[in-house]
ZADO-1210 file (C-alpha; in nm, 4 decimals, padded with zeros to 6 digits):
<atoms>
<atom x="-01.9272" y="-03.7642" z="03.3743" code="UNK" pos="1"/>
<atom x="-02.0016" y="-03.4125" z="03.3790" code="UNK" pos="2"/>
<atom x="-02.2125" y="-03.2103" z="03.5811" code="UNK" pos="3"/>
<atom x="-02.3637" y="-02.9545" z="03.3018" code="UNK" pos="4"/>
<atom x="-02.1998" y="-02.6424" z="03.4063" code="UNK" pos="5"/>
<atom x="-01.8863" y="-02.4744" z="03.3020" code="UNK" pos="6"/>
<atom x="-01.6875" y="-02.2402" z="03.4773" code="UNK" pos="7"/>
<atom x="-01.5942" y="-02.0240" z="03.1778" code="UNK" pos="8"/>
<atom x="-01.9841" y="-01.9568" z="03.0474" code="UNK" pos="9"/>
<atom x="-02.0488" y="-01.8573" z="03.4686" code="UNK" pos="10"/>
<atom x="-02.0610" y="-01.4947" z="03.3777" code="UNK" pos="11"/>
<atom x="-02.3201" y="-01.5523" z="03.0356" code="UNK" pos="12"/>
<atom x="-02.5538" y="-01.7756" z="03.2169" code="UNK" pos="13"/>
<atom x="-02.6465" y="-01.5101" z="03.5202" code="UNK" pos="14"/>
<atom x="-02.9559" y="-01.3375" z="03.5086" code="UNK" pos="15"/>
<atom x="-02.7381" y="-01.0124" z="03.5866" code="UNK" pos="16"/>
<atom x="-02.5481" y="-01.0080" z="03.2825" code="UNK" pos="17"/>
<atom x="-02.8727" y="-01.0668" z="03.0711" code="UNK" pos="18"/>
<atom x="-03.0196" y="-00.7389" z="03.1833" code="UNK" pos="19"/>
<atom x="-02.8891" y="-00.4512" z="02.9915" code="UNK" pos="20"/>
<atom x="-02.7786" y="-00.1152" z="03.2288" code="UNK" pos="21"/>
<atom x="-03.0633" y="00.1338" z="03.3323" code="UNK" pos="22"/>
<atom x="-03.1371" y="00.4168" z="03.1066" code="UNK" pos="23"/>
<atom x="-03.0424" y="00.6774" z="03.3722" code="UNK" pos="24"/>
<atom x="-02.6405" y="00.4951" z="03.3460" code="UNK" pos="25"/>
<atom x="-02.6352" y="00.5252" z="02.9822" code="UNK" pos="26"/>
<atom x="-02.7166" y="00.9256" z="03.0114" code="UNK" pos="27"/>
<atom x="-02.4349" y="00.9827" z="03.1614" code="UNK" pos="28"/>
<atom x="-02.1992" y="00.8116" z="02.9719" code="UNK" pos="29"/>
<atom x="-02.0213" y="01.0749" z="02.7201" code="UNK" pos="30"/>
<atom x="-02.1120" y="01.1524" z="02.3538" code="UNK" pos="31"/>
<atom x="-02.0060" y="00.9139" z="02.0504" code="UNK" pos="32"/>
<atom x="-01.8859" y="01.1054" z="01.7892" code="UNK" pos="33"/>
<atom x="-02.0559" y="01.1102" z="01.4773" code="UNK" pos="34"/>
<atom x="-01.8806" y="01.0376" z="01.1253" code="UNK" pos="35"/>
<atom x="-01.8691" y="01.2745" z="00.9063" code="UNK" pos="36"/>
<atom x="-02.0985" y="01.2394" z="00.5468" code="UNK" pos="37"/>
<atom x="-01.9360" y="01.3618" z="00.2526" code="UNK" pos="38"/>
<atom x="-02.1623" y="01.4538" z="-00.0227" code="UNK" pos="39"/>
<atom x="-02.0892" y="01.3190" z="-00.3782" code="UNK" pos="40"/>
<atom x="-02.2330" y="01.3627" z="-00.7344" code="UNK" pos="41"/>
<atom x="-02.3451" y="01.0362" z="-00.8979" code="UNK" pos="42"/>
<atom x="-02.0859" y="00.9939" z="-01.1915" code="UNK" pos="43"/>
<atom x="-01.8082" y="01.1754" z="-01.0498" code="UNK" pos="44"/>
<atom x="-01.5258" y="01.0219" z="-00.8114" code="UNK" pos="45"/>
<atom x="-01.4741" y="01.1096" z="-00.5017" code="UNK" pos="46"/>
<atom x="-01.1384" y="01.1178" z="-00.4632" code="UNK" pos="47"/>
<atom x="-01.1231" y="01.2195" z="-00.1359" code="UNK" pos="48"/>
<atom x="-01.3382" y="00.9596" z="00.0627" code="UNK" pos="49"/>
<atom x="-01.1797" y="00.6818" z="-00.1917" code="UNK" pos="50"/>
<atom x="-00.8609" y="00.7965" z="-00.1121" code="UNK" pos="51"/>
<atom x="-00.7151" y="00.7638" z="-00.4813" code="UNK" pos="52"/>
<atom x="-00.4566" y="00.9406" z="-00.6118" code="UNK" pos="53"/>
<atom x="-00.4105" y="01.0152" z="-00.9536" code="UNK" pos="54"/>
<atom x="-00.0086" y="01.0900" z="-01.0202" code="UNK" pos="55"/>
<atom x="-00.0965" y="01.2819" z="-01.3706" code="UNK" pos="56"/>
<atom x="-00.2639" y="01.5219" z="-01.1329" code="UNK" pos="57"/>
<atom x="-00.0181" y="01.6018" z="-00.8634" code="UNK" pos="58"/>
<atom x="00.3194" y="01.8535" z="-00.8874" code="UNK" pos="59"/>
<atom x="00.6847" y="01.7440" z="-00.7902" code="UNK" pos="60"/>
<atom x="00.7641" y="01.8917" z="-00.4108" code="UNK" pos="61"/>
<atom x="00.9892" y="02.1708" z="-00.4678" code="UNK" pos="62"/>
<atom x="01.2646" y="01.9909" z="-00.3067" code="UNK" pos="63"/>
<atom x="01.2927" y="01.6412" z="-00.2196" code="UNK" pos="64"/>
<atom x="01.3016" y="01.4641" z="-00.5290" code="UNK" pos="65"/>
<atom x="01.5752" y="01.1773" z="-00.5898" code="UNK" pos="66"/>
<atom x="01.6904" y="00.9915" z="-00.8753" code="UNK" pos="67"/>
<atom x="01.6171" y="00.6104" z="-00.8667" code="UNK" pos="68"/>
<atom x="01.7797" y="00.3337" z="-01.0256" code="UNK" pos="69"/>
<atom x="01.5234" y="00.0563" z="-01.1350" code="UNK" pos="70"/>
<atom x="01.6664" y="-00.3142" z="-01.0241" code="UNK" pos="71"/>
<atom x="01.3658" y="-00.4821" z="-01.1739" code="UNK" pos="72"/>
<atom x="01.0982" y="-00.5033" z="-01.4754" code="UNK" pos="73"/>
<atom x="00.7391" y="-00.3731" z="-01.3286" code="UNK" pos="74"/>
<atom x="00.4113" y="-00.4186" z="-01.5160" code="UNK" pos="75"/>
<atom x="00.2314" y="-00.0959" z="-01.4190" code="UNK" pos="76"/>
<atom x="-00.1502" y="-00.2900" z="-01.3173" code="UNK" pos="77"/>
<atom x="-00.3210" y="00.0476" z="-01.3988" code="UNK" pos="78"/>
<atom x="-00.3448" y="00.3838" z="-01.5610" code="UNK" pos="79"/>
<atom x="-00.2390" y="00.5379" z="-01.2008" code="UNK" pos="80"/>
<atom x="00.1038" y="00.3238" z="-01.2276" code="UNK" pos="81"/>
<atom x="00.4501" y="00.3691" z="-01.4151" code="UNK" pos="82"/>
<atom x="00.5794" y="00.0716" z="-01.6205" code="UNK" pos="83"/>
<atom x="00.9357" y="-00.0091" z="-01.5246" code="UNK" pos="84"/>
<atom x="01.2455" y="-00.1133" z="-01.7166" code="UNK" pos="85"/>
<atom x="01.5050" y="-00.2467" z="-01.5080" code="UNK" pos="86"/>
<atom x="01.8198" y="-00.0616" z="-01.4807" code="UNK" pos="87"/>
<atom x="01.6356" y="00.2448" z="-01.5997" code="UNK" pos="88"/>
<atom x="01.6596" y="00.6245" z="-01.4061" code="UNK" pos="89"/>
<atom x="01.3723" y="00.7612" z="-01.2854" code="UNK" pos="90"/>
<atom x="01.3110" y="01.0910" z="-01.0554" code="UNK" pos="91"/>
<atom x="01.0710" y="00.9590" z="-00.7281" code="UNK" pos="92"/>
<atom x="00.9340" y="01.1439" z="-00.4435" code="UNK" pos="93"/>
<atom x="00.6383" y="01.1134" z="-00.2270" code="UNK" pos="94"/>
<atom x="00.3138" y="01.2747" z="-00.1396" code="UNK" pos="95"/>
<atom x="00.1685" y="01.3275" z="00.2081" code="UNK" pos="96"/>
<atom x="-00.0723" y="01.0547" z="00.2988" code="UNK" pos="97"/>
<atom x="00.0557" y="00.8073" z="00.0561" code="UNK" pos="98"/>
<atom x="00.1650" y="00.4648" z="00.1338" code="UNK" pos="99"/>
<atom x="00.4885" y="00.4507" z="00.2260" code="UNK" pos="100"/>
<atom x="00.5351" y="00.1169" z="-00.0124" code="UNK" pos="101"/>
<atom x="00.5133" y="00.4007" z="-00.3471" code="UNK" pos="102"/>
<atom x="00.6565" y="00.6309" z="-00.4415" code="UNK" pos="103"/>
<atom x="00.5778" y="00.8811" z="-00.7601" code="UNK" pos="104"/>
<atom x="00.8072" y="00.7744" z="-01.0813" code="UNK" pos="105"/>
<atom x="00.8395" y="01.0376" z="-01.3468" code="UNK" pos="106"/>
<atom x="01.0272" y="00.9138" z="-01.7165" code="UNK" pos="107"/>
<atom x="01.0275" y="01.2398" z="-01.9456" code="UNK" pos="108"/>
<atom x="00.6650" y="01.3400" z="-01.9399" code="UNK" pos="109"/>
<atom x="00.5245" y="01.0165" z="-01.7726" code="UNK" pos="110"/>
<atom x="00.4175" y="00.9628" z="-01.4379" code="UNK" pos="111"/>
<atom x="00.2843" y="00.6977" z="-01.2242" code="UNK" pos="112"/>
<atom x="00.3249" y="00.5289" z="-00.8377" code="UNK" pos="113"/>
<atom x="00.6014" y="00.2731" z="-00.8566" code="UNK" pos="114"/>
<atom x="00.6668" y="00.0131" z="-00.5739" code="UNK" pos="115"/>
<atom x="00.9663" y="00.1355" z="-00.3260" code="UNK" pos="116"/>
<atom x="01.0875" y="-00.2194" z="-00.3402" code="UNK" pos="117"/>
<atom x="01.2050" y="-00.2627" z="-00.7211" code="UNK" pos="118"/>
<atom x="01.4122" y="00.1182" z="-00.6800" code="UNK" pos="119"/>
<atom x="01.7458" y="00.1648" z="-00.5520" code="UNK" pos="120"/>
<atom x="01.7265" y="00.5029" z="-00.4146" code="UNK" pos="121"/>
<atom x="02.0131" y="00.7121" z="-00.4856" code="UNK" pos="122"/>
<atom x="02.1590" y="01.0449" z="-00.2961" code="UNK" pos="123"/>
</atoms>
């Protein structure tokens, strides 16, 4: 038999905790910040609020650039990606604010992300 009440829903069922805090409380709680709005032009990407990154667009670091060995076939799934061979050499490096999981592949005059997990990095 029970008696109709729980002990967790205490707090939800009082008439004090229905009542929202007084207006004059909520003024002097500090500012939310706003988000930012970033204008765009219908038609043309925004590449910086989508956060893509096309690789055809971007320069090699000065320094930091390694050779890769490939260890396993890769389908590139898009136009931003680099098709692997396996056993292939690529040059890699990577861009600020990219996933850590890519890296840029360049073979001869292509260039695409390729996943950090079918390269063996070499020194």
């Amino acid at each position: 038999r029970f008696s109709g009440t729980f002990v967790g829903n205490a707090e939800s069922t009082s008439p004090a905790a229905a009542t929202s805090p007084p207006a004059v409380a909520a003024a002097s709680l500090p500012a939310v910040p706003t988000i930012p709005v970033v204008p765009t032009i219908v038609g043309v990407p925004n590449t910086v609020a989508e956060g893509v990154l096309n690789p055809n667009e971007v320069k090699p670091p000065a320094s930091g650039t390694r050779r890769a060995r490939v260890l396993y076939d890769y389908e590139a799934a898009d136009s931003t990606e680099l098709a692997l061979l396996a056993d292939e050499m690529i040059t890699v490096y990577s861009l600020p604010g990219m996933d850590p999981d890519w890296l840029i592949g360049e073979r001869g005059n292509q260039k695409g992300k390729v996943p950090v997990t079918y390269l063996e990095l070499l020194s």
